[in-house]
C-alpha positions as CSV (number, residue, x, y, z in Angstrom):
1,X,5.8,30.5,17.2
2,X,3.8,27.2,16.2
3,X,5.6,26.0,12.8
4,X,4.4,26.3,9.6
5,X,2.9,22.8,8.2
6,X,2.4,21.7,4.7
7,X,0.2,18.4,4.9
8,X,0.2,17.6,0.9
9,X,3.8,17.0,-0.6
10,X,5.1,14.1,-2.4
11,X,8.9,12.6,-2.3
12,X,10.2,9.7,-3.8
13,X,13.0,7.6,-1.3
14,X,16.0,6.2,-2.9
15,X,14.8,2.8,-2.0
16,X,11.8,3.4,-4.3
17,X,13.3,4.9,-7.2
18,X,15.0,2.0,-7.6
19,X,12.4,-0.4,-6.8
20,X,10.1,1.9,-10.2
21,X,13.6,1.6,-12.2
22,X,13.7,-2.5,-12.0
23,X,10.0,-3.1,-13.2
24,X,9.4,-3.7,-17.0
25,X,5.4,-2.3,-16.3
26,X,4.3,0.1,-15.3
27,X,4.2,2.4,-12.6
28,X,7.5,2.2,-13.7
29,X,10.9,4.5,-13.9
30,X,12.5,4.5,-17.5
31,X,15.2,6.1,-19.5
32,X,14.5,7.5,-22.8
33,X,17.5,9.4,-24.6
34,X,18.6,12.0,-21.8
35,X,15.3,11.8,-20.1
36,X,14.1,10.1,-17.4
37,X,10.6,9.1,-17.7
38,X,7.5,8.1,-15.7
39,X,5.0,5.0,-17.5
40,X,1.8,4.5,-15.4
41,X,-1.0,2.6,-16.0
42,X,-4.2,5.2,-15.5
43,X,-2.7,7.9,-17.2
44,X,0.0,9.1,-19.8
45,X,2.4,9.9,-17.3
46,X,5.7,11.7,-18.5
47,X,9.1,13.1,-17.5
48,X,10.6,13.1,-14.4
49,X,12.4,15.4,-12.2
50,X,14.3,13.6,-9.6
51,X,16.3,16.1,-8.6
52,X,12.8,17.5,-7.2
53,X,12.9,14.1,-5.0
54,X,16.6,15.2,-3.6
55,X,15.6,15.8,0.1
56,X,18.6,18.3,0.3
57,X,16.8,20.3,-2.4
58,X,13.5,19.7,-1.1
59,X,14.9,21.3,1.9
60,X,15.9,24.3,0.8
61,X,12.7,25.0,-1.3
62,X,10.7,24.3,2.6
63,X,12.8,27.3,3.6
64,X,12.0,29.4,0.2
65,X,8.4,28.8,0.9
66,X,8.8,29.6,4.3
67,X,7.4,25.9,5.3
68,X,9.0,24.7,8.7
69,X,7.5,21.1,8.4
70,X,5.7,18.8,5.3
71,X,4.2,15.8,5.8
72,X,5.2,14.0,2.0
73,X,3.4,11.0,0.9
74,X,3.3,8.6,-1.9
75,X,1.8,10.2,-4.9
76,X,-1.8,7.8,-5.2
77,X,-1.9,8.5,-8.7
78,X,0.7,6.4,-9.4
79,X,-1.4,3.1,-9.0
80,X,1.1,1.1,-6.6
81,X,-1.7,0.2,-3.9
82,X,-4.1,-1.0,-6.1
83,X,-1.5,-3.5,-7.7
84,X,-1.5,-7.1,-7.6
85,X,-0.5,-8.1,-3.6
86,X,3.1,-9.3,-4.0
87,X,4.1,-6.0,-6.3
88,X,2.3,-3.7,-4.4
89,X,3.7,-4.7,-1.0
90,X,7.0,-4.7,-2.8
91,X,7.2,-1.2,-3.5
92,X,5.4,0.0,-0.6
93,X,8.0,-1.9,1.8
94,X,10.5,0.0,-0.6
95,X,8.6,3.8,0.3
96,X,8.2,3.0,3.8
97,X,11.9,2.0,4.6
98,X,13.5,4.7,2.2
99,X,11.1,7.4,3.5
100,X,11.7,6.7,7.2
101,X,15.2,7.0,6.8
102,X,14.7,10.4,5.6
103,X,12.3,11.7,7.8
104,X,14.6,10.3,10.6
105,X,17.5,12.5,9.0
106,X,15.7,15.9,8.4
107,X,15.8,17.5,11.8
108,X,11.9,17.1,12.4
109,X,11.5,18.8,8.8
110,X,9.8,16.0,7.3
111,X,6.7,13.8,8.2
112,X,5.1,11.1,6.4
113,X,2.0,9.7,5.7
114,X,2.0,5.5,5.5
115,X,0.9,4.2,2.2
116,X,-2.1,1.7,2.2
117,X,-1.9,-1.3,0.4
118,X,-5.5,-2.2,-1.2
119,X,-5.3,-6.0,-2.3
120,X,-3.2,-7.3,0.1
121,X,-5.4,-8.3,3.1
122,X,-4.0,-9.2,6.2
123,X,-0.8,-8.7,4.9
124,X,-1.2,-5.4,3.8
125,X,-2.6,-4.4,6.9
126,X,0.4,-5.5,8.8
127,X,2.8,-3.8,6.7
128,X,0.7,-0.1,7.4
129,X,0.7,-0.9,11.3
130,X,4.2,-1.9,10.9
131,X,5.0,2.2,9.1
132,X,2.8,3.3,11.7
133,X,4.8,2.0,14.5
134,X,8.1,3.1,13.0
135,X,6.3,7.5,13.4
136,X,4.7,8.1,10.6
137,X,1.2,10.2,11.4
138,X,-1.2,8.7,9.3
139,X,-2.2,6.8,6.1
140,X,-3.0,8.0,2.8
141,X,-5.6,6.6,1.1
142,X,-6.5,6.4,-2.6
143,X,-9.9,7.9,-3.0
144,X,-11.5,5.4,-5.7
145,X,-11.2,2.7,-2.3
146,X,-13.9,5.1,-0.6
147,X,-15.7,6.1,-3.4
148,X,-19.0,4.4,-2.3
149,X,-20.5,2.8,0.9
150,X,-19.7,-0.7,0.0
151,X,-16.0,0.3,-0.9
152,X,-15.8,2.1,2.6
153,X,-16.9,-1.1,4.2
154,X,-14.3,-3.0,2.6
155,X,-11.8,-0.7,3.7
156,X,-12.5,-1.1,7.5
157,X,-10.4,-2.5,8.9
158,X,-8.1,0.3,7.8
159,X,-9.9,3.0,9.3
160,X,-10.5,1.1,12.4
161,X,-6.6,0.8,12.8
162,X,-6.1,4.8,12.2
163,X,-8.9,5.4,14.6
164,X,-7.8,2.6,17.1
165,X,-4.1,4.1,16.8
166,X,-5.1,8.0,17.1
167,X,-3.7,8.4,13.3
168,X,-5.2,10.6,10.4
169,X,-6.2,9.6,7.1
170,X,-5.1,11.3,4.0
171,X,-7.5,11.0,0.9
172,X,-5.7,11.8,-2.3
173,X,-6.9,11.1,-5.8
174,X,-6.0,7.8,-7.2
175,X,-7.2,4.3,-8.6
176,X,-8.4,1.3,-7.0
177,X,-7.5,-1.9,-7.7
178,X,-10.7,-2.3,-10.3
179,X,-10.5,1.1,-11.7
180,X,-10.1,1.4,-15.0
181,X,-7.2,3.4,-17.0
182,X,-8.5,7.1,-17.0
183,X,-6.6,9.2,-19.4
184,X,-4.4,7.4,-22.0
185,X,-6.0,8.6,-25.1
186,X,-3.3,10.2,-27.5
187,X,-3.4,14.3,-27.8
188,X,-4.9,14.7,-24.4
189,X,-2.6,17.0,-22.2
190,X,-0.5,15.7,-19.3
191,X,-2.5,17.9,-16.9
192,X,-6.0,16.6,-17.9
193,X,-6.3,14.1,-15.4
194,X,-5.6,17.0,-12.6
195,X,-8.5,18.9,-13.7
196,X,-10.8,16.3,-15.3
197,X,-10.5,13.4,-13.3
198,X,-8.9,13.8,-9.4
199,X,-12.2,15.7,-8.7
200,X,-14.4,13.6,-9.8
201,X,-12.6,11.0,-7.5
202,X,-12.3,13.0,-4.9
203,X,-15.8,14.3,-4.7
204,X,-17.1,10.8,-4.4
205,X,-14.7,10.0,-1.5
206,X,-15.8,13.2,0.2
207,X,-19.6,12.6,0.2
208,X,-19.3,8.6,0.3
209,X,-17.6,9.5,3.4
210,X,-20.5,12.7,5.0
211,X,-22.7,9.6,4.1
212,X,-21.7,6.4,5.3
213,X,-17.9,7.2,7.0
214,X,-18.2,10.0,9.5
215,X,-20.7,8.7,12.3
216,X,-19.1,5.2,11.9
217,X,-15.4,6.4,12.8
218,X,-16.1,9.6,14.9
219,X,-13.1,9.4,16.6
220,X,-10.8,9.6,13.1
221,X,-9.3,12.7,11.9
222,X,-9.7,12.5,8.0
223,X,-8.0,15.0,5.3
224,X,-9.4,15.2,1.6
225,X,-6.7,16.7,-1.0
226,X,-7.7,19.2,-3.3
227,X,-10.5,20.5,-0.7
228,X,-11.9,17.2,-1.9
229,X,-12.0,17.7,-5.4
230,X,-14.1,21.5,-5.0
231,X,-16.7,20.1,-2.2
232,X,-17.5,23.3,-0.7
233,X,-18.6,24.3,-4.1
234,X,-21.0,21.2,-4.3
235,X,-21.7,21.3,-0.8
236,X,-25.4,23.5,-1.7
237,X,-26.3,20.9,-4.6
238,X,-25.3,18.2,-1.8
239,X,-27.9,19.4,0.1
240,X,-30.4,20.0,-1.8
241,X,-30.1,16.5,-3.4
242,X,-29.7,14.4,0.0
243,X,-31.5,16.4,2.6
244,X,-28.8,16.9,4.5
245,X,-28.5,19.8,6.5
246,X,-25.5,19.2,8.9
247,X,-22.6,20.4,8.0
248,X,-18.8,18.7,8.7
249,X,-17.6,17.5,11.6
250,X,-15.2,18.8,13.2
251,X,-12.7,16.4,12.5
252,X,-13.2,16.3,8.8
253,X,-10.9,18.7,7.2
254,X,-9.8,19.9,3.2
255,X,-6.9,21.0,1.9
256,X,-5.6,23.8,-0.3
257,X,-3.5,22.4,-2.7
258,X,-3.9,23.9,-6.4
259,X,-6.5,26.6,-5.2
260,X,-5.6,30.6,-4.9
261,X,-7.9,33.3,-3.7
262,X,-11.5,32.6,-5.4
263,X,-11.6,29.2,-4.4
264,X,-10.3,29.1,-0.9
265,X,-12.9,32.2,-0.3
266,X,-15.4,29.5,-0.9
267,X,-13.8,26.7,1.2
268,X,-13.4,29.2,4.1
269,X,-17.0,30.6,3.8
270,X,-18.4,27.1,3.5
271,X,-16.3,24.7,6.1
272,X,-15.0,27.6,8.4
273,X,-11.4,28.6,8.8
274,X,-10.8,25.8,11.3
275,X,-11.7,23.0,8.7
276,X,-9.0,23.5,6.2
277,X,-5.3,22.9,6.3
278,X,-2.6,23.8,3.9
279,X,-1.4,21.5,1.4
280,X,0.5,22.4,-2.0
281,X,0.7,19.3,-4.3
282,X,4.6,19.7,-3.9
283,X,6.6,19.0,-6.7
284,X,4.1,18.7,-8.7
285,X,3.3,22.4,-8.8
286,X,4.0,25.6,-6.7
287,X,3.9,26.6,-3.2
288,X,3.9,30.4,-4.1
289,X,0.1,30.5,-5.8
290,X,-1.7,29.4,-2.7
291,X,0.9,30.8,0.2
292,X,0.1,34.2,-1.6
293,X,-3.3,33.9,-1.4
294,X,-3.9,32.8,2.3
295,X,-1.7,35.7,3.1
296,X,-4.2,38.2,1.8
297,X,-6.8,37.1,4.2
298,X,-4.7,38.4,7.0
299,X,-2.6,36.6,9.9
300,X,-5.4,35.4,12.0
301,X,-6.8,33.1,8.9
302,X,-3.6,32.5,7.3
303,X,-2.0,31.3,11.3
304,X,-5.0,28.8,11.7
305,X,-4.9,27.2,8.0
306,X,-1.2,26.8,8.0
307,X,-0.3,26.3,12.0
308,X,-3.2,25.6,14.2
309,X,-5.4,23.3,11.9
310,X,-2.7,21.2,10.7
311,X,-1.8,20.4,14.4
312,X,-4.8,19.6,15.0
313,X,-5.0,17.0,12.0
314,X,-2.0,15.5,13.2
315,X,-2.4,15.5,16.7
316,X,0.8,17.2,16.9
317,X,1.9,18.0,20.5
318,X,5.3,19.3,19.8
């Protein structure tokens, strides 16, 4: 039987952690009392679970969800490829070593999407062919650095690799270099960002790209987190507003992390069952809410979403 594939996970390499512990700004790792904390720049951040980074224990809650294989990435929100060149290539050096090592000890349990530096230049674009020469099957990509036309035509030369290269792109909420701090007003709850700003990001990725990305780069298998911040709900008003009347292509795909019944009825209905893949937002939240709700839509569904379509993405042949 074709494994089960979570494309949306996030883990943190040793290398890394130490990397966020040595910086005095943020994104940075602190201690405060018996807590370990997380400072970022957009947002408040908080505490920190590393023992939710252990890949022992991330292991073991793959085989409690009933995941055979997770592609984990660097979590965009943190900022790191929109900093200055020289720290941002730092730490993303620091991801890509620590993470190949684990992906190269997990048995073919873990994947990994490359990280894509944003102000480095030529520099940055050698260290993301350099990850994608040492496996990993893609790049994630912030979604503020294709949130319009012009900033998808100063990221070309990325997607032209991934194309060029047969790799996938990854497009998860997070800042660009420019944007602004997002959510660092005292009172507001450490969850408002995931509900009242990553859409908002991501839905400007998703249609900058239906406007100006997909006939450029037909060949490139793209993947927008959080079924790109509720597109198939705005996929009517996108119409209506733009005249457009085509829908996706097929190599344009949305994922399921955060969403349970209601909302993956309306991604199915909209996109088709062969245009989104599963993704959980691991550790951030649960596995159980959306693997219990692609299981009531019976095996044929639930076999493409979580086996057949994230293939596919990958170009997985094994």
């Amino acid at each position: 039987m074709p494994p089960r594939i979570d494309i949306h996970e996030h883990l943190l390499p040793p290398a890394l952690i130490a990397k966020l512990r040595s910086r005095s700004r943020p994104p940075m790792i602190v201690e405060d009392g018996d807590r370990t904390m997380l400072r970022l720049k957009h947002e408040l951040g908080g505490p920190l679970d590393l023992s939710k980074h252990d890949v022992e224990q991330r292991t073991v809650a793959l085989d409690e969800a009933g995941i055979d294989r997770t592609v984990v990435s660097l979590s965009t929100p943190y900022g790191i490829e929109a900093l200055p060149a020289e720290e941002s290539l730092d730490l993303i050096r620091g991801y890509h070593d620590g993470i190949a090592e684990l992906v190269a000890s997990s048995n073919g349990r873990l994947l990994a999407w490359a990280a894509t530096p944003l102000t480095a230049g030529e520099e940055g674009l050698a260290e993301l062919e350099r990850a994608l020469d040492a496996g990993m099957v893609g790049a994630s990509i912030a979604s503020e650095a294709m949130s319009t036309p012009q900033r998808l035509e100063a990221l070309a030369p990325v997607l032209e690799l991934l194309e060029r290269r047969g790799r996938a792109a990854f497009v998860h909420p997070g800042p660009a270099a420019d944007t602004e701090p997002y959510s660092l007003e005292p009172g507001t709850p450490k969850w408002w960002p995931n509900l009242a700003v990553y859409p908002g990001l991501s839905l400007a990725a998703f249609f900058a790209w239906r406007i100006a990305g997909a006939e450029r780069y037909p060949r490139l298998r793209i993947c927008f987190a959080v079924a790109g911040g509720g597109a198939p709900f705005m996929e009517e008003r996108w119409r209506t507003f733009s005249g457009e009347s085509r829908g996706i292509d097929p190599n344009l795909y949305v994922d399921t992390a955060s969403f349970g019944r209601l909302a993956l009825e309306c991604a199915l209905a909209t996109y088709g069952v062969e245009q989104v893949v599963f993704g959980t937002d691991v550790p951030v939240i649960s596995a159980e809410t959306v693997s219990r709700a692609l299981s009531e839509f019976g095996p044929a569904a639930e076999q493409a979403v979580v086996q057949r379509n994230p293939r596919r993405l990958l170009d997985l042949k094994e």
